[in-house]
BAKEMAR-810623 format. One line per field, with one value per atom (N, C-alpha, C): residue number from 1; residue in three letters; atom name; x, y, z. Coordinates in Angstrom, 3 decimals, always signed. Layout:
<rs>
resi	(NUM;...)
resn	(Ala;...)
name	(CA;...)
east	(X;...)
north	(Y;...)
up	(Z;...)
</rs>
This chain:
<rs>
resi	(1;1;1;2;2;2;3;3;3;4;4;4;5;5;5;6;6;6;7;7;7;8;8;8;9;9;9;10;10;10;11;11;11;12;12;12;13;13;13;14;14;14;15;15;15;16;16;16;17;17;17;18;18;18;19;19;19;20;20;20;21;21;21;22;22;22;23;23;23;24;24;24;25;25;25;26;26;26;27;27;27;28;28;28;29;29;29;30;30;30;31;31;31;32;32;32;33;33;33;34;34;34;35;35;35;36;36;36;37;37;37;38;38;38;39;39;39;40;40;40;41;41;41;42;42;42;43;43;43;44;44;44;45;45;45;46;46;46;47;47;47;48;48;48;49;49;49;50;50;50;51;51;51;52;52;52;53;53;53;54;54;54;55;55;55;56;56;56;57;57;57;58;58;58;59;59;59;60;60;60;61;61;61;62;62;62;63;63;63;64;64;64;65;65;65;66;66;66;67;67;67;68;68;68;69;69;69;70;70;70;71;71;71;72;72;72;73;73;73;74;74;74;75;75;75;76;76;76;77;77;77;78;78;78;79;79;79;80;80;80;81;81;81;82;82;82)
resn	(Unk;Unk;Unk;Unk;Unk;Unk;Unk;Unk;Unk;Unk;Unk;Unk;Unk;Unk;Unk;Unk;Unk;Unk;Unk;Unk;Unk;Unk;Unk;Unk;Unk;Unk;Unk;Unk;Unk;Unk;Unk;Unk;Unk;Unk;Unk;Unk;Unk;Unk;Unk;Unk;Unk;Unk;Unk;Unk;Unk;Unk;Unk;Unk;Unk;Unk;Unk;Unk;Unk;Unk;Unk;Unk;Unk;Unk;Unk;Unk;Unk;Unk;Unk;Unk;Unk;Unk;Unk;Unk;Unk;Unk;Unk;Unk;Unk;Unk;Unk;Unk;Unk;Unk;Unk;Unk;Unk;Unk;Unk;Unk;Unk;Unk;Unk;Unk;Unk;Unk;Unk;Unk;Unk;Unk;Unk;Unk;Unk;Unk;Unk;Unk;Unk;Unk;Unk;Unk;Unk;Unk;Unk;Unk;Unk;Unk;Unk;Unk;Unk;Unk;Unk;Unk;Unk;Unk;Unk;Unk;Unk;Unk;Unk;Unk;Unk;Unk;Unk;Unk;Unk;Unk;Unk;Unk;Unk;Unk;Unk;Unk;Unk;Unk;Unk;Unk;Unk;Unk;Unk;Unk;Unk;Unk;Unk;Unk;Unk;Unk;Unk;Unk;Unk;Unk;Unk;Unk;Unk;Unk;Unk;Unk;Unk;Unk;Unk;Unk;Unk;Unk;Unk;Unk;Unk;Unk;Unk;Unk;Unk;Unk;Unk;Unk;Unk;Unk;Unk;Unk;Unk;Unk;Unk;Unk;Unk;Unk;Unk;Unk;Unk;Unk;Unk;Unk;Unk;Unk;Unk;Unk;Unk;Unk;Unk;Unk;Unk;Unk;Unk;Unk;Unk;Unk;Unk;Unk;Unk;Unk;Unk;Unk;Unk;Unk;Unk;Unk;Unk;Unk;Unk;Unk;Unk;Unk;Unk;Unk;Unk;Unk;Unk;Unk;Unk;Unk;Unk;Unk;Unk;Unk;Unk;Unk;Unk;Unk;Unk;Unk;Unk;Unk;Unk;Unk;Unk;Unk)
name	(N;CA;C;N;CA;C;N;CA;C;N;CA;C;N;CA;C;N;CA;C;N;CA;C;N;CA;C;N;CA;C;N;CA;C;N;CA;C;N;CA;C;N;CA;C;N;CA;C;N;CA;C;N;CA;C;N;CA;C;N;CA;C;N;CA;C;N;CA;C;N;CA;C;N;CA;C;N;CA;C;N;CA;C;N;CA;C;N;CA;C;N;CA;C;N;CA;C;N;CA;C;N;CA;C;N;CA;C;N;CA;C;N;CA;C;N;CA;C;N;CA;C;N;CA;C;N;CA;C;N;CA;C;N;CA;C;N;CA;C;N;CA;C;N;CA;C;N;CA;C;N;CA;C;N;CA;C;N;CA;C;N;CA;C;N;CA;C;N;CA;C;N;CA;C;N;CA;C;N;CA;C;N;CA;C;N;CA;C;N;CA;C;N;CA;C;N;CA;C;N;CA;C;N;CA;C;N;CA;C;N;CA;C;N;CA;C;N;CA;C;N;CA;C;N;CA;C;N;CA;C;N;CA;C;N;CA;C;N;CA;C;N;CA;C;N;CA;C;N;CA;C;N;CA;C;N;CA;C;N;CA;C;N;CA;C;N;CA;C;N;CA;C;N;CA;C;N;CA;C;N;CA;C;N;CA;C)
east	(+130.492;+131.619;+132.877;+133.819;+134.572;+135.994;+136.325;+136.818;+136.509;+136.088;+135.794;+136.999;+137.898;+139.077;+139.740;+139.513;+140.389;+139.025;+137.830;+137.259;+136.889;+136.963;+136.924;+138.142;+139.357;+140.645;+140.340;+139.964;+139.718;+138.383;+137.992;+137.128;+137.585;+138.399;+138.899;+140.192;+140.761;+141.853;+141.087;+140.241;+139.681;+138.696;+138.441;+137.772;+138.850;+140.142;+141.369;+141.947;+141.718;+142.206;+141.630;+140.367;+139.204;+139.120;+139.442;+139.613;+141.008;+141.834;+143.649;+143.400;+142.980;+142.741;+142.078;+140.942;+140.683;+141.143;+141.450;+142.246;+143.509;+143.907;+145.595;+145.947;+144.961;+145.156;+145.163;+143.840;+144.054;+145.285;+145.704;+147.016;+148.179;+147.823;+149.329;+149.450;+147.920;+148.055;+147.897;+147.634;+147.755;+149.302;+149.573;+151.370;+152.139;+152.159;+152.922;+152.657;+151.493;+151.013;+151.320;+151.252;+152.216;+153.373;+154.274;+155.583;+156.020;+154.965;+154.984;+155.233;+153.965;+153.477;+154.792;+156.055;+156.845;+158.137;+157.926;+158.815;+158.540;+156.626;+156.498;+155.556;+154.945;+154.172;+152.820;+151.438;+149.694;+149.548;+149.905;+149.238;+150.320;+151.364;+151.971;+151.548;+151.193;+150.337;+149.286;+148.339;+147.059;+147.108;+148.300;+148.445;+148.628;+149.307;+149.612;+148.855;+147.795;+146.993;+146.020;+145.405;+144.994;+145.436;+146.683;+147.302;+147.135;+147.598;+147.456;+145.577;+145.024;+143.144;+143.045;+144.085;+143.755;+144.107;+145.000;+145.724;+144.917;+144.570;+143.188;+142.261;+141.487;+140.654;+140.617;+142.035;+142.585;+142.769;+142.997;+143.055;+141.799;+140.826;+140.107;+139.070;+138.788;+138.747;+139.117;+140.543;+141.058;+140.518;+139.929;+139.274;+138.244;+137.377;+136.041;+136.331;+137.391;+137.297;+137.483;+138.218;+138.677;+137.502;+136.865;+135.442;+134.399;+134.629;+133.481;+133.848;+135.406;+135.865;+135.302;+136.000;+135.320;+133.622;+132.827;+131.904;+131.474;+132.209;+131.703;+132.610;+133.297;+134.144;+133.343;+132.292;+131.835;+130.331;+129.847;+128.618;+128.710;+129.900;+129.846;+131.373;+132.175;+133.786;+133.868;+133.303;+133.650;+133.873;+132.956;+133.181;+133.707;+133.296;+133.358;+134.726;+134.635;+135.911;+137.102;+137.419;+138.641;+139.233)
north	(+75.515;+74.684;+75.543;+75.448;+75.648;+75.696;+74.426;+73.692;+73.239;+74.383;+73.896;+73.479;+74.343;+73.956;+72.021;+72.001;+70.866;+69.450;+69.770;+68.809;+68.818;+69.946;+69.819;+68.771;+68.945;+68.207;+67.324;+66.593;+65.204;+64.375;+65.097;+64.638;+64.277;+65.386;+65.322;+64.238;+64.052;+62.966;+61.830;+61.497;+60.531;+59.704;+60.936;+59.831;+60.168;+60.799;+60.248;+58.810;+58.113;+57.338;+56.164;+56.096;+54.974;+55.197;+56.464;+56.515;+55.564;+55.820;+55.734;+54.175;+53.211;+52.007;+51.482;+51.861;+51.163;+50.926;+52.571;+52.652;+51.795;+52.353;+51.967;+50.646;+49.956;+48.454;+47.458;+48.220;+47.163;+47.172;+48.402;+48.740;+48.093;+47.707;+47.693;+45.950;+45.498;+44.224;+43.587;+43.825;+43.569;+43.280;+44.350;+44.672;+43.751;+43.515;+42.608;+41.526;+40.817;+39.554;+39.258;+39.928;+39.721;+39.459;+40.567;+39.938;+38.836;+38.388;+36.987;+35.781;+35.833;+34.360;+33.761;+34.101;+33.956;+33.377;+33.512;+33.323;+32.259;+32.334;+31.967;+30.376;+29.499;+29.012;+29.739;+28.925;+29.113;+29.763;+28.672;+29.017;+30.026;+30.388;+31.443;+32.799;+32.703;+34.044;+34.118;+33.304;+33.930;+34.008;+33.585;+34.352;+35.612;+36.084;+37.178;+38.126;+37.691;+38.404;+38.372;+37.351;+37.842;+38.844;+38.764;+39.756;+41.378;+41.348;+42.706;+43.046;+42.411;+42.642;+43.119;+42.320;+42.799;+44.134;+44.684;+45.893;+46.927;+46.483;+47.590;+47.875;+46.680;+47.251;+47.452;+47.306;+48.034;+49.692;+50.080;+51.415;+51.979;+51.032;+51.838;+51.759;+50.917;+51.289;+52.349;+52.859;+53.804;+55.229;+55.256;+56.319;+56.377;+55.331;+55.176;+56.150;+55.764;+56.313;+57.558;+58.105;+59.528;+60.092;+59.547;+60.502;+60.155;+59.280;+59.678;+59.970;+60.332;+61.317;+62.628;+63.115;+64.533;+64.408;+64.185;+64.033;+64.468;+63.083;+63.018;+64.627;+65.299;+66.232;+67.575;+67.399;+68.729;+68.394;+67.552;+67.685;+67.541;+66.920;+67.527;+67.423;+69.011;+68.666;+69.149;+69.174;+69.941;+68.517;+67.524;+66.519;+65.524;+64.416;+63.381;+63.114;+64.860;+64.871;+64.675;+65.292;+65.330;+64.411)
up	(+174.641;+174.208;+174.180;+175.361;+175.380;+174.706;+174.168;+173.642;+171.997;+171.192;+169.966;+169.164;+168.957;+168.500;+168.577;+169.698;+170.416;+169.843;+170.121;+169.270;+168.083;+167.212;+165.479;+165.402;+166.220;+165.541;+165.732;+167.281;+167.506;+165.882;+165.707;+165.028;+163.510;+162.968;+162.243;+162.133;+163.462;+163.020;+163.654;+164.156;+164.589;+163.006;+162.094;+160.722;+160.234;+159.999;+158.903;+159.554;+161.144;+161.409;+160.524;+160.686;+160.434;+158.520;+157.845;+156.898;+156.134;+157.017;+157.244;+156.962;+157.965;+158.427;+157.005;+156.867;+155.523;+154.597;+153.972;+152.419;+152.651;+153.642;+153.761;+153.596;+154.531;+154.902;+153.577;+153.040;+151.459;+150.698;+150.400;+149.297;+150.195;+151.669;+152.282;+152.490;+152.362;+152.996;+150.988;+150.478;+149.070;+148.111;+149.015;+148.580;+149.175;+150.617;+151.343;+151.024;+150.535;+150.398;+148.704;+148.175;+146.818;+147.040;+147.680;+148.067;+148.504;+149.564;+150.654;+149.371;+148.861;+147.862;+147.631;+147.147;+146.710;+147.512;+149.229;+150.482;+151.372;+151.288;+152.277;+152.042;+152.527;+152.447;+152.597;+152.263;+152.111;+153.592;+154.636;+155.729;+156.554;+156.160;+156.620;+156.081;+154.633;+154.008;+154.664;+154.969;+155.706;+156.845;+158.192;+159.393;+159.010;+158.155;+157.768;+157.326;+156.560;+156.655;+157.587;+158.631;+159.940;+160.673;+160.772;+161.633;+161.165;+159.727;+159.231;+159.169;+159.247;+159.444;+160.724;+161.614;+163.102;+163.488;+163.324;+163.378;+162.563;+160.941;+159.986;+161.593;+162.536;+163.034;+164.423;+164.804;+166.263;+165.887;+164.580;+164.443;+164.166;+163.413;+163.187;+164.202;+165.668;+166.406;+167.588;+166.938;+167.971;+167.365;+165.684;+165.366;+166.129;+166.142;+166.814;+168.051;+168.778;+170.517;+170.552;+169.383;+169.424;+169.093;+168.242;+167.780;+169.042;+169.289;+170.851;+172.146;+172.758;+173.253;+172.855;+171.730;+171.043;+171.002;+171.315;+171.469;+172.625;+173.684;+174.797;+175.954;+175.346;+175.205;+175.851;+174.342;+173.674;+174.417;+174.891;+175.967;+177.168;+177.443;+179.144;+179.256;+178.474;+178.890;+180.351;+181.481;+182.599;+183.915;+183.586;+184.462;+183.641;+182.562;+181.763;+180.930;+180.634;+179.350;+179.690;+180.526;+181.169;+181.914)
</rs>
């Protein structure tokens, strides 16, 4: 393994992403939707929160890819990884 450096990081920011996505999403989609109640109508708050669910797991899918890049990296970085 050539490349240890370069996949400890991937790995490492690849679970703060999926970490990021979770924690974050509650405190952020909790916060905005308090604010909303008060602006918006019922069914405009819960597009709203669809949307912000969708985005929690477009990122925490993009952790997913980074951690199996770094993976797929660190067992065959000479053809696959690159």
């Amino acid at each position: 393994m050539e490349h240890k450096k370069d996949i400890l990081l991937c790995l490492v920011g690849g679970s703060l992403m999926i970490i990021g996505s979770l924690k974050g999403s509650l405190g952020f989609i909790g916060k905005l939707l308090s604010l909303a109640t008060n602006y918006v109508s019922p069914e405009i708050e819960l597009k709203i929160q669809w949307l912000l669910m969708i985005f929690g797991y477009i990122a925490a899918g993009g952790g997913i890819s980074v951690i199996v890049e770094a993976i797929i990296t660190a067992k065959c970085s000479d053809r696959i990884g690159k």
